[in-house]
C-alpha positions in Angstrom: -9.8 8.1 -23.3 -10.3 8.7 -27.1 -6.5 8.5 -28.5 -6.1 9.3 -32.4 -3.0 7.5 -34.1 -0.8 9.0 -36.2 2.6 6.6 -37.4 5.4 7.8 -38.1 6.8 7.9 -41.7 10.2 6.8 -41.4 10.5 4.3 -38.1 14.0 3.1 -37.6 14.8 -0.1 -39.6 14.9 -3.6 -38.4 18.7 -3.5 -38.3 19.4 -0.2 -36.8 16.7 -1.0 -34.1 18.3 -4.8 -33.9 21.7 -2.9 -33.2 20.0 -0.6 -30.3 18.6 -3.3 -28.7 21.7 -5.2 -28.6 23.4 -2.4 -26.2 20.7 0.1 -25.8 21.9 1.3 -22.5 19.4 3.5 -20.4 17.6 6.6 -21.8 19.8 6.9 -25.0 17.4 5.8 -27.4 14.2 6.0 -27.8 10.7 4.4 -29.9 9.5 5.8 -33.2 6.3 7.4 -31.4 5.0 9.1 -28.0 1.7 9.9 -26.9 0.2 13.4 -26.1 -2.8 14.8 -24.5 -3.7 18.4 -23.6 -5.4 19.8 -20.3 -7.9 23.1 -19.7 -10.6 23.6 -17.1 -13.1 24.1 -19.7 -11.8 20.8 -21.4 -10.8 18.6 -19.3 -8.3 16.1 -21.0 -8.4 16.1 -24.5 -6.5 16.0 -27.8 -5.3 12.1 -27.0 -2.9 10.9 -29.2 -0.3 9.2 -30.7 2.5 10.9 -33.1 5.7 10.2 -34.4 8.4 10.9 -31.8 9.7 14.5 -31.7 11.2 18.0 -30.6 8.5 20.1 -28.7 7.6 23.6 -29.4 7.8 25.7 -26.2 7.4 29.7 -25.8 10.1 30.8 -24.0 7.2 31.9 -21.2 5.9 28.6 -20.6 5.3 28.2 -16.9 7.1 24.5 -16.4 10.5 26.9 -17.3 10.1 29.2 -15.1 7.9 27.5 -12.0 8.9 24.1 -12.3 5.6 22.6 -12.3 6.1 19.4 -13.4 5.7 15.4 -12.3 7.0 12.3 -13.9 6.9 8.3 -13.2 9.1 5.8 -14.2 8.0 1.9 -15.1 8.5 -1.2 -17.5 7.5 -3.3 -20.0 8.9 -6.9 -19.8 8.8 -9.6 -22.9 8.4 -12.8 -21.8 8.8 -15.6 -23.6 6.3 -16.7 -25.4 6.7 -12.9 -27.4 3.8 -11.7 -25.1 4.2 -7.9 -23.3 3.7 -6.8 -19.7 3.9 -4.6 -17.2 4.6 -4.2 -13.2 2.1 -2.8 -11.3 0.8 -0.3 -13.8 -1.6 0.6 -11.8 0.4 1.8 -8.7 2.3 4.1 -10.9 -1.0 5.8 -11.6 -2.2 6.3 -8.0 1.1 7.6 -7.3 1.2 9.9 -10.4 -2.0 11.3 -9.2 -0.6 11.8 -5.7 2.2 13.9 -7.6 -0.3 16.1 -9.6 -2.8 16.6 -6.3 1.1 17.8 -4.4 1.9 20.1 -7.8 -1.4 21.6 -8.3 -2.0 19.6 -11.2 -4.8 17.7 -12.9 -4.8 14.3 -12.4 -5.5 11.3 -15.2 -8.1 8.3 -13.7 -6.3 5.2 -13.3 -8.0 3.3 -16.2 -6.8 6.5 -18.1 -3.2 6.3 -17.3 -2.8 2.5 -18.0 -4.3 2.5 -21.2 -2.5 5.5 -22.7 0.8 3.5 -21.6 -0.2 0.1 -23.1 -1.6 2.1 -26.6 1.9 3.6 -26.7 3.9 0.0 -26.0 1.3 -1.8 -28.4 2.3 0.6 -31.2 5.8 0.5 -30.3 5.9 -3.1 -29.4 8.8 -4.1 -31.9 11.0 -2.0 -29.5 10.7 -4.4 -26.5 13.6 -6.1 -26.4 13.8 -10.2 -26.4 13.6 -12.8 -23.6 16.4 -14.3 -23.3 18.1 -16.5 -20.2 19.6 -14.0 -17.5 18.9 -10.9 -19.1 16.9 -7.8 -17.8 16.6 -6.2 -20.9 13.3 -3.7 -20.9 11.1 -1.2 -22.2 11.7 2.1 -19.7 8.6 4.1 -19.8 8.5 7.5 -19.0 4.7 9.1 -18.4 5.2 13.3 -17.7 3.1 16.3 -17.6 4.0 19.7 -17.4 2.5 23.3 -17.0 2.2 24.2 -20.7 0.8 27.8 -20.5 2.8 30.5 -21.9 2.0 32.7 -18.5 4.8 34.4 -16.2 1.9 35.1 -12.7 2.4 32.9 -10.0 -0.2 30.6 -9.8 -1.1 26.4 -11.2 -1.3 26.7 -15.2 -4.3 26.6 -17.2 -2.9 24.1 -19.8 -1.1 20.9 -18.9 0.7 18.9 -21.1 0.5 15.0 -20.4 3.1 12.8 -22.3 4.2 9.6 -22.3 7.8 8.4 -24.2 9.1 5.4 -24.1 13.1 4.0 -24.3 14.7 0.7 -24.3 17.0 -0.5 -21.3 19.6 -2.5 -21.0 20.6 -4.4 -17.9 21.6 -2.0 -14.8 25.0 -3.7 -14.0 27.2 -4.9 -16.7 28.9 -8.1 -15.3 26.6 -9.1 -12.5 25.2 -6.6 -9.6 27.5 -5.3 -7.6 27.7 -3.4 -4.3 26.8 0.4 -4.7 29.5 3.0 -2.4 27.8 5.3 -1.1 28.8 8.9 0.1 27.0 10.8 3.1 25.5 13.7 2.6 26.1 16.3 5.6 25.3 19.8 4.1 22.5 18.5 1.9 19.3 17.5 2.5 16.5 16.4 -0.2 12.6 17.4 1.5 11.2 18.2 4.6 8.1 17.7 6.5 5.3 19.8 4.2 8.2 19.7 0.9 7.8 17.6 -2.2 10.0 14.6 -1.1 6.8 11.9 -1.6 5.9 13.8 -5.0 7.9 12.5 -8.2 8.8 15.5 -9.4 11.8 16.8 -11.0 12.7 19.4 -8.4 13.5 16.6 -5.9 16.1 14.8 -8.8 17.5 18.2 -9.3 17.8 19.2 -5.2 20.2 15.7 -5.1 22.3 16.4 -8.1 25.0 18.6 -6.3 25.1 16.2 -3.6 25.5 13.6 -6.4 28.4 15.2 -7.9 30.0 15.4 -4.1 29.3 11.8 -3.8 31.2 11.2 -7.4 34.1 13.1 -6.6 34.8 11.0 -3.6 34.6 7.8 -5.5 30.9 6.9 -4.6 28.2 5.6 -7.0 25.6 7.3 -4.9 24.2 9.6 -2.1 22.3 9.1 0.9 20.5 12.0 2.4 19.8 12.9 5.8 16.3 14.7 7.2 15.8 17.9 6.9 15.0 18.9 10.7 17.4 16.9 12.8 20.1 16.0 10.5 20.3 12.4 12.0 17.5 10.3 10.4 18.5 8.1 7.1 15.8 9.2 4.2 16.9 8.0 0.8 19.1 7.5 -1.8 19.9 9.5 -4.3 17.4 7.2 -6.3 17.0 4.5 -4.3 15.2 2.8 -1.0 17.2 1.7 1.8 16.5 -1.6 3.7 18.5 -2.6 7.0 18.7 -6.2 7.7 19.2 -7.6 11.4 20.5 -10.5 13.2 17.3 -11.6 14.4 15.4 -11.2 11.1 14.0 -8.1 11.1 14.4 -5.6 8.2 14.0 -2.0 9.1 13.6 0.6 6.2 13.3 4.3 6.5 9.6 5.3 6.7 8.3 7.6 4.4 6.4 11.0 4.2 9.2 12.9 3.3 10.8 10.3 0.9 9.1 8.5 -2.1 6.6 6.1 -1.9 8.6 3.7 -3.9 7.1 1.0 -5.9 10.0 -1.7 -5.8 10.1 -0.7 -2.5 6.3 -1.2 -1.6 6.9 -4.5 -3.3 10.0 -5.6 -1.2 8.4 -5.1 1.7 5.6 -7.7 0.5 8.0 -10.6 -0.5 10.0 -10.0 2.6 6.8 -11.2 4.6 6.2 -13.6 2.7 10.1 -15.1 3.1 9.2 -14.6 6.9 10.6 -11.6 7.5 9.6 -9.0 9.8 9.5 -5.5 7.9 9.4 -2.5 10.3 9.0 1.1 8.6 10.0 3.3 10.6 12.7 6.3 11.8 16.3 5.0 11.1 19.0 7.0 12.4 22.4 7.3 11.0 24.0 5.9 14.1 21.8 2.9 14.5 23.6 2.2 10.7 26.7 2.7 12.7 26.1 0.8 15.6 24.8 -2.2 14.1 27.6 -3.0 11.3 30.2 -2.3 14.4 28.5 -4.5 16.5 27.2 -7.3 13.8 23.7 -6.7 14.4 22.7 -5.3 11.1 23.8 -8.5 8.5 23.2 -7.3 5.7 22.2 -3.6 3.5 20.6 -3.2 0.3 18.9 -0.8 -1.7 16.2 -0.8 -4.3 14.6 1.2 -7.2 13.2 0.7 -10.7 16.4 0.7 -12.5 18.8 -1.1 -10.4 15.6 -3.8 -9.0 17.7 -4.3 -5.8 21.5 -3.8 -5.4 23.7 -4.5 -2.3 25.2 -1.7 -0.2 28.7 -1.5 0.2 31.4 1.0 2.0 29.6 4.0 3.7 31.7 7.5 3.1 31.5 10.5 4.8 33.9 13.9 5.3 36.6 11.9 7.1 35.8 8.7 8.0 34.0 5.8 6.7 31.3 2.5 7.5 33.1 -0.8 5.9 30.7 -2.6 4.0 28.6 -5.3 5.8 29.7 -9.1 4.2 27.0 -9.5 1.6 24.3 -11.3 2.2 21.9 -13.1 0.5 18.0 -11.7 1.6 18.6 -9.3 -1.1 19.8 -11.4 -3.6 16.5 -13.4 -2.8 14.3 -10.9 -3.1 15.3 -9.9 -6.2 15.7 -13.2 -7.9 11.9 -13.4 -7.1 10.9 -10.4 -8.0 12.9 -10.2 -11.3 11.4 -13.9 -12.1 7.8 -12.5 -11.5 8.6 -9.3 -14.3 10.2 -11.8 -16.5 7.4 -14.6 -16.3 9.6 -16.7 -15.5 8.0 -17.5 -12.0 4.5 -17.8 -10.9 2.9 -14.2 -9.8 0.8 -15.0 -6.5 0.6 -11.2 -6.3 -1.3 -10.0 -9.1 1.2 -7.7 -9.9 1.7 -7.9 -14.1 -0.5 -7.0 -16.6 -1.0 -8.4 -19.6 -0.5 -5.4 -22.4 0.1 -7.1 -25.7 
């Protein structure tokens, strides 16, 4: 990909970015640039570049506002600390971004494509990856999008796509140490079903969970977990989140997908579970095997996992009159993320191959 660079004349200065950086939260503030690229069938991708940050200009008939057609990913760049830049599996957010696009009747960027116009934006923007520093989780949150950008009303996929890519320092998910999430059940909701867009990331399966979010809120959770779409007993996802169920006997069970996510932190769970000697089954979970086995003592232990968060321990269950107690934390989570934090941090050895080198 051919990307043209354009720098912005008035970046932010070295105290007002050192004063982000010190609390920058997540997606409050974002780099002084982001890169664009256009889409047509008789062009192909084109128009690469990188430009200062900025509004965009949309007629009020462009299709993405009216059809939704739209698909995002989510990912990281970590400074380690010898001041060198990197990321997490860069290349699994590209097959999965193209997975999107093929479920949105989109066009799809080649993998080589997608990584480099992610590192070109980081390497520009480089200053805004925050410090290593002893326990702290402090990242770049990179945000690739495209969108249906053709100013046409008729139902059908767009003839001009849009492909972004912005980019937004983050702080640490929990303030004071990670701490169990409550979650609320969701029994007039559900998410996808079996042919939907639950394993596409697209914004129409953030916005199907918001109401069910702001249900889960107003009873004191911190997030939702969704039930499937045809029975109404099988556990799915969070609200953002995997789930992982961990037994007496040292098995893990979590939810299988096809109508849930394919998650990255999730896919890489699984792997450093394994290899911690753990037996990982993906498969149908029901609600009342969740039930069961924290009554009985079978299931040990619940956590959860995502970009943001890494992995977080479940706590209470909630649902319309009753609720689950949370399960006495335990510590496989606590493992698994320790390694797999220390491998995005280079502060451990990665026997995975997982991080790429960017800057």
């Amino acid at each position: 990909m051919e990307i043209t660079t354009t720098l912005s004349s008035n970046p932010a200065s070295d105290e007002r970015l050192a004063e982000i950086l010190a609390e920058p939260g997540f997606g409050n503030y974002f780099t002084d640039h982001m890169l664009v690229a256009e889409w047509t069938p008789e062009k192909s991708w084109h128009d690469a570049r990188i430009e200062p940050y900025g509004p965009l200009r949309l007629d009020p008939a462009t299709a993405v506002l009216h059809y939704a057609q739209e698909i995002f990913e989510g990912m990281k760049a970590y400074r380690h600390e010898d001041g060198s830049v990197w990321a997490f599996r860069p290349e699994a957010n590209a097959v999965r971004m193209a997975k999107s696009a093929q479920r949105l009747a989109m066009p799809s960027l080649d993998v080589e494509d997608f990584v480099q116009s992610v590192f070109e934006l980081v390497k520009v923007d480089q200053r805004w990856v925050p410090e290593a520093s002893e326990g702290s989780e402090k990242s770049l949150y990179l945000r690739p999008f495209m969108f249906a950008s053709e100013p046409f009303l008729g139902v059908r996929s767009a003839h001009h796509i849009t492909y972004m890519v912005i980019a937004s320092p983050a702080g640490a998910y929990f303030k004071g140490g990670v701490k169990p999430v409550r979650i609320w059940l969701s029994e007039h909701y559900t998410r996808a079903g079996r042919g939907g867009m639950g394993a596409a990331k697209t914004g129409g399966n953030y916005a199907a969970s918001l109401v069910a979010q702001d249900e889960a809120s107003a009873h004191g959770c911190d997030q939702v977990v969704f039930l499937d779409a045809s029975e109404g007993k099988y556990v799915e996802e969070l609200g953002g989140m995997n789930l992982y169920f961990v037994y007496a006997d040292g098995r893990i069970v979590t939810p299988e997908t096809g109508t849930i996510l394919e998650g990255i932190t999730r896919a890489s769970v699984i792997e450093l579970a394994g290899k911690l000697g753990y037996q990982v089954e993906e498969r149908k979970f029901a609600i009342d095997e969740w039930r069961a086995g924290v009554a009985s003592g079978e299931i040990t232990e619940v956590f959860a996992c995502g970009t943001a968060a890494v992995v977080t321990p479940v706590g209470e269950l909630v649902w319309e009159g009753g609720s689950l107690p949370s399960v006495p934390s335990g510590n496989v989570g606590a493992t698994i993320r320790k390694q797999l934090v220390d491998i995005q941090f280079g502060r451990a050895d990665d026997t995975f191959g997982w991080m790429r080198r960017i800057v």
